[in-house]
C-alpha positions as CSV (number, residue, x, y, z in Angstrom):
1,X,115.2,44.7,88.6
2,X,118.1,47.0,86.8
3,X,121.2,45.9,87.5
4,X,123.5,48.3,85.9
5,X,120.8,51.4,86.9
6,X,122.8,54.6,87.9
7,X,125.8,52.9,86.1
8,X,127.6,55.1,83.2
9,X,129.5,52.9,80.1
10,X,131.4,54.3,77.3
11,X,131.6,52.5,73.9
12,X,134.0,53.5,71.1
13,X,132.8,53.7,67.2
14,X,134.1,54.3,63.9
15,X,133.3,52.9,60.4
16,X,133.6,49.4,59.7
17,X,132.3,48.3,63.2
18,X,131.0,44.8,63.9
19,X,127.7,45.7,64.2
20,X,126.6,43.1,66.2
21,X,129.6,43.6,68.7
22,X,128.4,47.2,69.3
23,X,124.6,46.9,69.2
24,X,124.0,44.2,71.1
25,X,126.1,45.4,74.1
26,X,124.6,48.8,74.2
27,X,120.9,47.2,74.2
28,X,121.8,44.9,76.6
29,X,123.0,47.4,78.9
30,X,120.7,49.7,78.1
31,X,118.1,47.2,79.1
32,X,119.7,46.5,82.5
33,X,119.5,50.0,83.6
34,X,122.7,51.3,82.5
35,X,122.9,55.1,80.9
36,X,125.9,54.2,77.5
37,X,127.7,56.6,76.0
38,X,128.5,56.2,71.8
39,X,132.2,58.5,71.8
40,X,133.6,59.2,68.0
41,X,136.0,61.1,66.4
42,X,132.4,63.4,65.5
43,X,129.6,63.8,67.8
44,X,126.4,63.2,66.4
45,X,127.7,61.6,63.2
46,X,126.3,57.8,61.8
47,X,129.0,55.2,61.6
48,X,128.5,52.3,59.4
49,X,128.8,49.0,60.7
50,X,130.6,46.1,58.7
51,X,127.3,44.9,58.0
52,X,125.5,48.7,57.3
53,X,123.6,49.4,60.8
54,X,124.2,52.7,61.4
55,X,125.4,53.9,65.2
56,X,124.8,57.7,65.9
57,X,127.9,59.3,68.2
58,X,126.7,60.8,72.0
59,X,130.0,62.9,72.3
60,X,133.1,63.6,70.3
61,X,136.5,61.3,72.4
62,X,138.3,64.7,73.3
63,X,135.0,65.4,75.3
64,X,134.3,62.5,77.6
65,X,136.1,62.1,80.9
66,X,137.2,58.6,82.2
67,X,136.3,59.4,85.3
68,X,132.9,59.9,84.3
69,X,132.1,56.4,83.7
70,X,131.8,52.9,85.3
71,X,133.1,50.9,82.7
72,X,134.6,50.5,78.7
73,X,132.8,48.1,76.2
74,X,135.0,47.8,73.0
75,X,133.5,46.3,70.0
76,X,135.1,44.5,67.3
77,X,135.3,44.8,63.7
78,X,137.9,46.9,61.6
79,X,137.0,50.2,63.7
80,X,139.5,49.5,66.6
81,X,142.2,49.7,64.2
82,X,141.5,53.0,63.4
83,X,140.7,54.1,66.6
84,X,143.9,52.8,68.6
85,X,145.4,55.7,66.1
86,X,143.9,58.1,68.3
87,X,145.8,59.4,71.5
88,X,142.3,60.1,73.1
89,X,141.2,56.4,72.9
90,X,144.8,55.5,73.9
91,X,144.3,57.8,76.9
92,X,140.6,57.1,77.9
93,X,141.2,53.1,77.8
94,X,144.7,53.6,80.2
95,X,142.8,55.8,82.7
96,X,140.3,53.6,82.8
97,X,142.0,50.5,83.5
98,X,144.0,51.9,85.7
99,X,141.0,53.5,88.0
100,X,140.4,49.4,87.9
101,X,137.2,50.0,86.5
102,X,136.0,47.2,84.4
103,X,136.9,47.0,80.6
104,X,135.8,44.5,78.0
105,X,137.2,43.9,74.3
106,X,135.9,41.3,71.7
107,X,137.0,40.3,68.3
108,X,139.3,42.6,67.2
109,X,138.3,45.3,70.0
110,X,142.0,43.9,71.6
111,X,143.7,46.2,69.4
112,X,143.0,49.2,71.9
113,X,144.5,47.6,75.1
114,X,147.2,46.6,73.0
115,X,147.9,50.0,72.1
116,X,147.4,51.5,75.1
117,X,150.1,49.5,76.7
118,X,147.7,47.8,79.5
119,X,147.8,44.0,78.2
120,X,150.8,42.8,79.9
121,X,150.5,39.9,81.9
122,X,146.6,39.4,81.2
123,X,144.6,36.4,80.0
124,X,142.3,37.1,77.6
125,X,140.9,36.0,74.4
126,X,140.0,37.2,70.8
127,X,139.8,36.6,67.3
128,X,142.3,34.1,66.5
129,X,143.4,37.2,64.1
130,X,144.6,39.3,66.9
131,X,146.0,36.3,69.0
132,X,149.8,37.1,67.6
133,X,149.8,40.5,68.2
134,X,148.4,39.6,72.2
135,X,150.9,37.5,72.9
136,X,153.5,40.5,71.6
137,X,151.8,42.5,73.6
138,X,152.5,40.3,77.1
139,X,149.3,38.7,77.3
140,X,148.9,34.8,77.7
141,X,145.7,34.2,75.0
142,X,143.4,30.9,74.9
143,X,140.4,30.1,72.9
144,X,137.5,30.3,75.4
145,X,133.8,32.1,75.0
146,X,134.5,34.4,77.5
147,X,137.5,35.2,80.1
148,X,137.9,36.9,83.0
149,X,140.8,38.5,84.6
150,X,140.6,40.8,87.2
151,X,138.7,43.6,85.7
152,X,138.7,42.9,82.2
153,X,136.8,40.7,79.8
154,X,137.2,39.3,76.7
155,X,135.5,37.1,74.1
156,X,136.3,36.0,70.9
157,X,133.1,36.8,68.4
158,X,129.7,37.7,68.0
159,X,128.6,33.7,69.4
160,X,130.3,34.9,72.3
161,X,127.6,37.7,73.5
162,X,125.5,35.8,75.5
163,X,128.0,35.0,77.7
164,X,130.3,38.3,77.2
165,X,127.5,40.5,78.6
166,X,127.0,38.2,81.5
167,X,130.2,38.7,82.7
168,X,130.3,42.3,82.3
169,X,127.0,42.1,84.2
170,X,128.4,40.3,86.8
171,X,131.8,41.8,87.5
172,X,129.8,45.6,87.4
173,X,127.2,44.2,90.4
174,X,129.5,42.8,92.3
């Protein structure tokens, strides 16, 4: 049985990604049926992970569509501070919560909602590094494995996955 088959996600990368955060989504979803979608600032280039694995780009951000996907799957690491720099990411993440699709941030992958405005009001969770700059942003934070509020999810690290990907799972079948 594939759970997610016929089901389109989009994942953000840039250097200094937490390679585990990244990877072990996409497999994951990959492995439930799901067609995901690598976007970068370059299609086709390698990113380097915080801990060297390298991640190949599908499509370049000013290319993809949100409407073109079921959900967004935001790793952690240092990359989502350089991506929430970007407009397109900024843009792609707002139209997609707003569609009420699902969208899912670990680690330091909160940076992006933050900067796209949408975290007002949610609960969610993170690294304890981001925690400050959630609760600036409107959002009421606790230190849980994994939380769900309406459509989005959050977890904290990569200990977290297990239980992060079930509730992506869960919340795309439903």
């Amino acid at each position: 049985m594939l759970p997610l088959q016929g089901k389109r996600i989009l994942m953000f990368v840039d250097d200094i990604y937490e390679d585990l955060e990244l990877l072990y989504p996409q497999l994951r979803f990959i492995e439930a049926g799901a067609e995901v979608v690598i976007a970068a600032q370059e299609k086709g280039r390698i990113y380097t992970g915080k801990h060297g694995y390298p991640c190949k780009s599908d499509a370049a951000l000013d290319e993809v569509r949100a409407e073109d996907f079921d959900a967004l799957i935001i790793a952690g690491g240092f990359a989502p501070d350089k991506l929430r720099r970007f407009d397109s990411v900024k843009k792609l993440t707002r139209e997609i919560f707003e569609a009420g699709k699902p969208l899912a941030h670990i680690c330091h992958g909160g940076w992006i909602p933050i900067s796209a405005g949408i975290m007002e009001g949610y609960r969610c969770t993170s690294t304890p590094g981001i925690k400050d700059d959630l609760i600036n942003a409107g959002a009421t934070w606790v230190d849980e494995e994994v939380v769900v509020d309406r459509t989005m999810v959050s977890s904290r690290k990569p200990d977290d996955l297990p239980a992060y990907c079930r509730a992506i799972i869960d919340m795309m079948t439903d």
